[in-house]
C-alpha positions in Angstrom: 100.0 79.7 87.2 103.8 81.0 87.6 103.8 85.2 87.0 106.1 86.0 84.2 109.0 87.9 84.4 111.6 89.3 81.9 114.9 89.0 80.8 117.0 90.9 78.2 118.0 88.4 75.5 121.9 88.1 74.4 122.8 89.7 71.4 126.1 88.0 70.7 128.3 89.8 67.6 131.2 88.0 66.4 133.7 88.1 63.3 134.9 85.4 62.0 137.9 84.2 60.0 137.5 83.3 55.8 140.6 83.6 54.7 140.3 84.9 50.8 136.9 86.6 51.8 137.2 90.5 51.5 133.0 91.6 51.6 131.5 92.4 54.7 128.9 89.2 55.0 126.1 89.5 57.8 124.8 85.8 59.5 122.0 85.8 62.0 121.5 83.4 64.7 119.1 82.9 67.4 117.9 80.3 70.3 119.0 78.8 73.6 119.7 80.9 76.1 121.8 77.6 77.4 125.2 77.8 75.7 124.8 81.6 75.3 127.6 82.4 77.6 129.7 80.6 75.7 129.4 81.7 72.3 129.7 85.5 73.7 133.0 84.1 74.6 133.5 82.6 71.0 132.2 85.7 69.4 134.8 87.8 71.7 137.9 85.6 70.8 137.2 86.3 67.0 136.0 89.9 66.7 139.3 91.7 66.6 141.6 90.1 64.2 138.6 88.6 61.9 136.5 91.5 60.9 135.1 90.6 57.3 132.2 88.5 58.6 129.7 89.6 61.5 127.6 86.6 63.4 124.6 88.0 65.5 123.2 85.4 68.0 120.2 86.5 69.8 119.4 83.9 73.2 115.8 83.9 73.0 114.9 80.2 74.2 115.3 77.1 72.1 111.9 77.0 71.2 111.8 80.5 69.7 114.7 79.6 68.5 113.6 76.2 66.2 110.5 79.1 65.0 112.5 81.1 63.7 114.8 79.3 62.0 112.1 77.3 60.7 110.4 80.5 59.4 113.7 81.8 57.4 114.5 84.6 60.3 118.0 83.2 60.9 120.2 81.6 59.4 121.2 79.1 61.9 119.4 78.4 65.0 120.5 77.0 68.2 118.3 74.3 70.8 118.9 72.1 73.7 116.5 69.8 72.3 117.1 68.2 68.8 114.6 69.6 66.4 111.9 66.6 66.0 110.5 65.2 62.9 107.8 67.6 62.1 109.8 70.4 62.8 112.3 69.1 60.3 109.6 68.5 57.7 108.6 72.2 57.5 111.9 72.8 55.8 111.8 69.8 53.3 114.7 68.1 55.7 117.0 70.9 54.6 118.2 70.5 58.5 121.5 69.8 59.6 121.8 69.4 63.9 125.1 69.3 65.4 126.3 69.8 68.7 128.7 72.1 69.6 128.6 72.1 73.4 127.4 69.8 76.4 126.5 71.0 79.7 124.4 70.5 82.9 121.5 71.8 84.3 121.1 72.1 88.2 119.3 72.8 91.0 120.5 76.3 92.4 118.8 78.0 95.5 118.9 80.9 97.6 118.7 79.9 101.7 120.6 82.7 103.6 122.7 80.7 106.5 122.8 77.2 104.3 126.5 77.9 102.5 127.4 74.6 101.3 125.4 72.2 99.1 122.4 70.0 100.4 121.7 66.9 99.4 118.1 66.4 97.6 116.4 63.3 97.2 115.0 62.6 94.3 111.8 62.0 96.1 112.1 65.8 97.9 113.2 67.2 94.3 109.7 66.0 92.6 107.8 67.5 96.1 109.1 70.5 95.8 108.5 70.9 92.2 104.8 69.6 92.7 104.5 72.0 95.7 104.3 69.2 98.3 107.4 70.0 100.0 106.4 73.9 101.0 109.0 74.6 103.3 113.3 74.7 103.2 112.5 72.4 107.1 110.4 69.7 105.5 111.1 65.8 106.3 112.2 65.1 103.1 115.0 67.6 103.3 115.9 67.2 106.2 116.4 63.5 106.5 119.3 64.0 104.0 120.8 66.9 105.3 120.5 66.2 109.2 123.6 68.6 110.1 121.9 71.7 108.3 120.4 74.2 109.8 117.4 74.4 107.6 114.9 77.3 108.5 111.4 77.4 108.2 111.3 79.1 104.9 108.6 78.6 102.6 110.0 76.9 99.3 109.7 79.4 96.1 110.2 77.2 93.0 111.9 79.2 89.7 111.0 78.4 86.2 111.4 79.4 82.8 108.6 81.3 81.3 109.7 80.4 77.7 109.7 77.9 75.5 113.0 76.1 76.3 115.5 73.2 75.7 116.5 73.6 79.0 113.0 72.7 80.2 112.7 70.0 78.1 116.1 68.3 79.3 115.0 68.9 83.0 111.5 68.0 82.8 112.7 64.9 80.7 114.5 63.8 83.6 111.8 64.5 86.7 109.5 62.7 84.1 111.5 59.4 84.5 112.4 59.7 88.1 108.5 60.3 88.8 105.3 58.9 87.2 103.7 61.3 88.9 105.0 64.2 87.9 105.0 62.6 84.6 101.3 63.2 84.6 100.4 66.5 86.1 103.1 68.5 84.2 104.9 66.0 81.9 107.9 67.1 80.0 108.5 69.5 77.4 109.8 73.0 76.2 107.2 74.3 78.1 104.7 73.0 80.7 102.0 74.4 83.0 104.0 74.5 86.5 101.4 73.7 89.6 104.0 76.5 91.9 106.3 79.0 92.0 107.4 82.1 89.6 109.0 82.1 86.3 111.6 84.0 84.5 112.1 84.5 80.8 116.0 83.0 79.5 118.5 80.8 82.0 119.4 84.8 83.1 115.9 85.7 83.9 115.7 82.1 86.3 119.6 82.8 87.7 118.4 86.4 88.7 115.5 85.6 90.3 117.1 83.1 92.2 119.5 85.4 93.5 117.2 88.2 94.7 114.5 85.4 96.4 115.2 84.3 99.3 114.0 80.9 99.8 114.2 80.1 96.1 115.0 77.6 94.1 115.6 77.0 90.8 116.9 74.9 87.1 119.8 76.7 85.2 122.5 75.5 83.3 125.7 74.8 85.5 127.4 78.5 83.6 125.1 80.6 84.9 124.8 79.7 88.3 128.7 79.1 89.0 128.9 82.7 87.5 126.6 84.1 89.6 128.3 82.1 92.8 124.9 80.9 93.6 124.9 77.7 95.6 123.9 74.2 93.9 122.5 71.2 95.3 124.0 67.7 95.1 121.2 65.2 93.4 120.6 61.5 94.1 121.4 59.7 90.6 120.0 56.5 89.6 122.2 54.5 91.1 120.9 56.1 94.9 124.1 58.7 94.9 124.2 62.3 95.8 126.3 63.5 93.5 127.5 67.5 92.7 127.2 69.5 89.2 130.8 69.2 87.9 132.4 69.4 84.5 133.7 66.0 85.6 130.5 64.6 86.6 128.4 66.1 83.5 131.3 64.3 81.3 130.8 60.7 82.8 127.0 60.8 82.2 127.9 62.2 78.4 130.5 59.6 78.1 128.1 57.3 78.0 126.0 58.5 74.9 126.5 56.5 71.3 125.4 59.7 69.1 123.3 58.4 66.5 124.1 59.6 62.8 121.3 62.3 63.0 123.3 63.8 67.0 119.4 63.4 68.2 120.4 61.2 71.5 119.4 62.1 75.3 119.4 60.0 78.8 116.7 61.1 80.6 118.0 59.0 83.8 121.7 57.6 83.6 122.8 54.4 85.4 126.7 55.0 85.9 127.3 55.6 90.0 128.9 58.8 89.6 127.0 60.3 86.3 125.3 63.7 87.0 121.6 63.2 86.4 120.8 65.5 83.9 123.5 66.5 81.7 123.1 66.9 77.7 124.2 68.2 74.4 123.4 71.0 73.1 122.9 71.5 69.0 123.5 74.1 66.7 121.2 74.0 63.7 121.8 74.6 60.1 120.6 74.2 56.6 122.5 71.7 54.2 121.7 74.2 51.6 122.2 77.7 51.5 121.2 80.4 48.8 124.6 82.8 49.2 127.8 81.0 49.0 129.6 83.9 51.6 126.9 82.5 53.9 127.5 79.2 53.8 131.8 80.1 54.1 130.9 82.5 56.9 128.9 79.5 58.9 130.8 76.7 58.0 133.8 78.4 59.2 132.9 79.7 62.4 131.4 76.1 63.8 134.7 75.2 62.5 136.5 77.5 65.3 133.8 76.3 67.7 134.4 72.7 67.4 138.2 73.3 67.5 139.8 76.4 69.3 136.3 77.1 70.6 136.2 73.6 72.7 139.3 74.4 74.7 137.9 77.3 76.5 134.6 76.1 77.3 135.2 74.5 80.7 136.2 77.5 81.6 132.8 79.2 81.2 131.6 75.9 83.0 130.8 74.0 80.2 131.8 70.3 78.8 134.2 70.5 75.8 133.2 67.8 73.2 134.6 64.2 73.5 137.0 64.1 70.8 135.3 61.0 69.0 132.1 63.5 68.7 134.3 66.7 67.5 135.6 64.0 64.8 132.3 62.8 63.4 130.6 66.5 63.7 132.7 67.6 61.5 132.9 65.5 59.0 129.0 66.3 59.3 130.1 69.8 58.7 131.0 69.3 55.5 127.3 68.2 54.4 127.1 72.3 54.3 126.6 73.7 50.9 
């Protein structure tokens, strides 16, 4: 079983602009550690001139996240996975998903003396997930990377400890690239790894990457590019190696014909240059709320995230909206009463 390690979660304060509003009005957020980067960058960009309404987001995982949102905690929640049916049902289908970001998740490790990207198969990333491939010298590895100078290092896998969206995504994928691991860990917001050591929150993963050598682990593109750890280049579908990019991540979302209700993810992409795993990510809110400065104060800030809020999200390393999905997200918006 991994050993658990901790992380402190985001607390994220913003105000945010309501024109005619003159109380002070309090919302409460909470969820995926994922896109939490990004709305501390949100939250920064309002707090000075728009100080009538404060938004606290908390990145505690997606799957705390859903709970608490379910169980009237927080006002809005936020998930890398759509909430499902049953999760839905718990609050009479007052439920409202829309995403408000896209990103990528990767494969970041720490080898001292390997400073560019290796390739991985996807045959060599499903070994050294299922603790097959032990060492950074194995076959597998090497046969893709025959100029590196790979040492024998013994592998230490990184996962998350908490329920996540970011596992589901990830674990989505491995499932379809491998029946195998399909059936000893299968996908989820949280599975039972067979190796390694986990960490709680996309920070807890990022900084035990950085202080293992030998380690390897799934963040979301932000947080490793931050942290100038290195990433490795995956084989796609299509049998190409190809690199986490904003670029790359936006041809495999380019690709995805939102439904009405947003809930739509590849697990496995076809396109020769998509990134394997790339996804939305959703904010979650009620259709109804009880105090009408509430529902202003909400509606207006995923307002400024879906407009001025998209332009500076490549930045922080994630994928601004297509503007086809900003379009039909907000018109979505407007469900909010």
């Amino acid at each position: 079983m991994p050993r658990l390690f901790s992380a402190a979660a985001l607390v994220i304060a913003a105000s945010i602009s309501l024109g005619a509003a003159n109380a002070a009005t309090m919302v409460n957020g909470s969820g995926a550690t994922f896109p939490a980067p990004l709305y501390m960058r949100w939250a920064s960009d309002f707090k000075n001139s728009n100080p009538d309404v404060t938004v606290n987001y908390q990145g505690v995982g997606s799957g705390a996240g859903v709970k608490q949102f379910i169980d009237g905690i927080t006002d809005f929640g936020a998930s890398d996975v759509a909430m499902t049916d049953a999760e839905v049902a718990k609050l009479n289908g007052n439920v409202l998903m829309l995403p408000a970001t896209a990103g990528t998740i990767v494969l970041a490790y720490n080898l001292p003396g390997v400073s560019t990207g290796l390739k991985l198969s996807r045959q060599a990333v499903v070994g050294i997930l299922l603790g097959t491939v032990k060492s950074w010298n194995d076959p597998l590895i090497v046969k893709e990377n025959p100029d590196a100078k790979l040492p024998d290092t013994s592998v230490t896998v990184v996962t998350r400890a908490d329920g996540s969206g970011t596992t589901a995504v990830f674990t989505a994928h491995i499932s379809a690239v491998s029946s195998d691991f399909s059936t000893l860990v299968g996908a989820g917001k949280q599975v039972t790894w067979p190796v390694g050591v986990s960490g709680k929150g996309n920070d807890g993963v990022t900084a035990l990457i950085k202080q293992t050598p030998g380690a390897i682990g799934y963040v979301e593109y932000g947080y490793a590019a931050n942290n100038k750890l290195t990433m490795a280049s995956i084989q796609n579908k299509a049998g190409n190696f190809v690199a986490p990019t904003i670029a790359s991540g936006a041809a495999t979302l380019n690709s995805v014909n939102l439904p009405d209700n947003f809930r739509s993810f590849i697990t496995d992409p076809e396109g020769a240059g998509d990134y394997p795993i790339a996804t939305f990510t959703w904010l979650l809110l009620k259709k109804q709320y009880s105090a009408s400065d509430k529902t202003s104060a909400i509606k207006a800030f995923v307002n400024y995230a879906l407009t001025q809020g998209q332009a500076v999200a490549p930045e922080l390393g994630y994928i601004a909206l297509p503007e086809s999905v900003v379009a039909k997200v907000k018109t979505a918006l407007e469900e909010v009463k």
